[in-house]
Short mmCIF file of the C-alpha atoms (twelve columns), coordinates in Angstrom:
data_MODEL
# 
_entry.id   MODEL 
# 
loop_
_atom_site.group_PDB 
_atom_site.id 
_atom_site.type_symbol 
_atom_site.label_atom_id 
_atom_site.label_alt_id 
_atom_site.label_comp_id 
_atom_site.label_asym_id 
_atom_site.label_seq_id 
_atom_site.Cartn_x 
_atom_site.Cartn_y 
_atom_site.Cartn_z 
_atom_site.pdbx_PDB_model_num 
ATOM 1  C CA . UNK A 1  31.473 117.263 109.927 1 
ATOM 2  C CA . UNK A 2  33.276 114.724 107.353 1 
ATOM 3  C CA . UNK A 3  35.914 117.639 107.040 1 
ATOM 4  C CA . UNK A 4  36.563 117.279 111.048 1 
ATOM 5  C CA . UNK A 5  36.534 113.355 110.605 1 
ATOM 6  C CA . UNK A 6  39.031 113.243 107.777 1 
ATOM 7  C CA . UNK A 7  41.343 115.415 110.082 1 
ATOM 8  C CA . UNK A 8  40.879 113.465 112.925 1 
ATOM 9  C CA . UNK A 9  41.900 110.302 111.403 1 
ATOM 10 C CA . UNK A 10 44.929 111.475 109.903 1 
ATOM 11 C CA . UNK A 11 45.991 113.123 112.991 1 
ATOM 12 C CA . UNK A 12 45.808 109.592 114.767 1 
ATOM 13 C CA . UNK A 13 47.925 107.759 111.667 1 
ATOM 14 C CA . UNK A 14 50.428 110.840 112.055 1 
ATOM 15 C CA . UNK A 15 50.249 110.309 115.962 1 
ATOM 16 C CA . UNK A 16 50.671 106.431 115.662 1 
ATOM 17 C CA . UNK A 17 53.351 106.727 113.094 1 
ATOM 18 C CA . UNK A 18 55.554 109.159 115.445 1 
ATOM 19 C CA . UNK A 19 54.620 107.238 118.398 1 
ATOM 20 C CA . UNK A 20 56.399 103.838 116.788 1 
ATOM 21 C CA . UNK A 21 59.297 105.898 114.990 1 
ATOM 22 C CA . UNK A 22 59.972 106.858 118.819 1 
ATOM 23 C CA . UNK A 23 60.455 102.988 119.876 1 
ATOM 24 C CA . UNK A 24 63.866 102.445 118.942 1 
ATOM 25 C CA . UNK A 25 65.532 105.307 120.858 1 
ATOM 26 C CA . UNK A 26 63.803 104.513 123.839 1 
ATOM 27 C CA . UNK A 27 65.187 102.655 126.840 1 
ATOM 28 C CA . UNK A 28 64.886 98.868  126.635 1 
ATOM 29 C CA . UNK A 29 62.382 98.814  130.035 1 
ATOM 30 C CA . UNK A 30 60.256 101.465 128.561 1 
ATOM 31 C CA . UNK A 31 59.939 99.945  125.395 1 
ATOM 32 C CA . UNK A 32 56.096 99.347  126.217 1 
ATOM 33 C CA . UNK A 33 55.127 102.924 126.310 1 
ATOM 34 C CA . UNK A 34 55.520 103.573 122.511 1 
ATOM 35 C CA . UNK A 35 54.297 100.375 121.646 1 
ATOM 36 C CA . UNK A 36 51.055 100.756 123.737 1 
ATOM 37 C CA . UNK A 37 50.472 104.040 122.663 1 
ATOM 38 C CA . UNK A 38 51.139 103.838 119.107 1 
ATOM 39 C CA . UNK A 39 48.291 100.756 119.327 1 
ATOM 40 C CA . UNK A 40 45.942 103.206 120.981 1 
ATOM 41 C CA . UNK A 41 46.481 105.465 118.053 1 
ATOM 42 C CA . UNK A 42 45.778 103.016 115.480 1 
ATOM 43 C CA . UNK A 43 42.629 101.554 117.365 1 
ATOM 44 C CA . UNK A 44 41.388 105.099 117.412 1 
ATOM 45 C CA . UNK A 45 42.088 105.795 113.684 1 
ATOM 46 C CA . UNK A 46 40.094 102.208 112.995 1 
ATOM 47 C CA . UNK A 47 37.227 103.933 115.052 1 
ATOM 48 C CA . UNK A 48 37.126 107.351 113.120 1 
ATOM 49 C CA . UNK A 49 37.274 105.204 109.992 1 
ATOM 50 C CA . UNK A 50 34.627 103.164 110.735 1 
ATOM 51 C CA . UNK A 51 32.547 106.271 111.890 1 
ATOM 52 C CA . UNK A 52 33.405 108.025 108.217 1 
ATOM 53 C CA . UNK A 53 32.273 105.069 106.481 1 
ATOM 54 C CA . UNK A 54 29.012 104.579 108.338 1 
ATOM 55 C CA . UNK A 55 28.128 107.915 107.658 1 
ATOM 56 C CA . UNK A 56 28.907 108.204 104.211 1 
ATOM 57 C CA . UNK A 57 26.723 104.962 103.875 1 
ATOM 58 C CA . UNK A 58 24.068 106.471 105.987 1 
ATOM 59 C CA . UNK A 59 24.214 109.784 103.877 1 
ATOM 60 C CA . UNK A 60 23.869 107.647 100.942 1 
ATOM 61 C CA . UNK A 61 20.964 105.532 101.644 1 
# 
């Protein structure tokens, strides 16, 4: 399962790192999009992090 959680999370810094290199070229009114989505991305990386570490602290107890 740790395997699946290491992939997710660098899927979502990949995804959140794309998402902001995509901010510049956008159009000045749309702006928002990448912005809001590349914060979505990082907020769900945080969350598989946090998961990882809880249960490789669980595991180890």
């Amino acid at each position: 399962m740790s395997d699946l959680n290491d992939r997710r999370l660098w899927f979502f810094v990949i995804a959140a790192a794309v998402s902001a290199a995509l901010t510049p070229p956008t159009p000045a009114d749309l702006r928002w999009v990448p912005i809001a989505i590349s914060c979505g991305y990082v907020l769900l990386a945080l969350l598989v992090a946090l998961d990882l570490w809880s249960r490789r602290r669980q595991d180890d107890a």
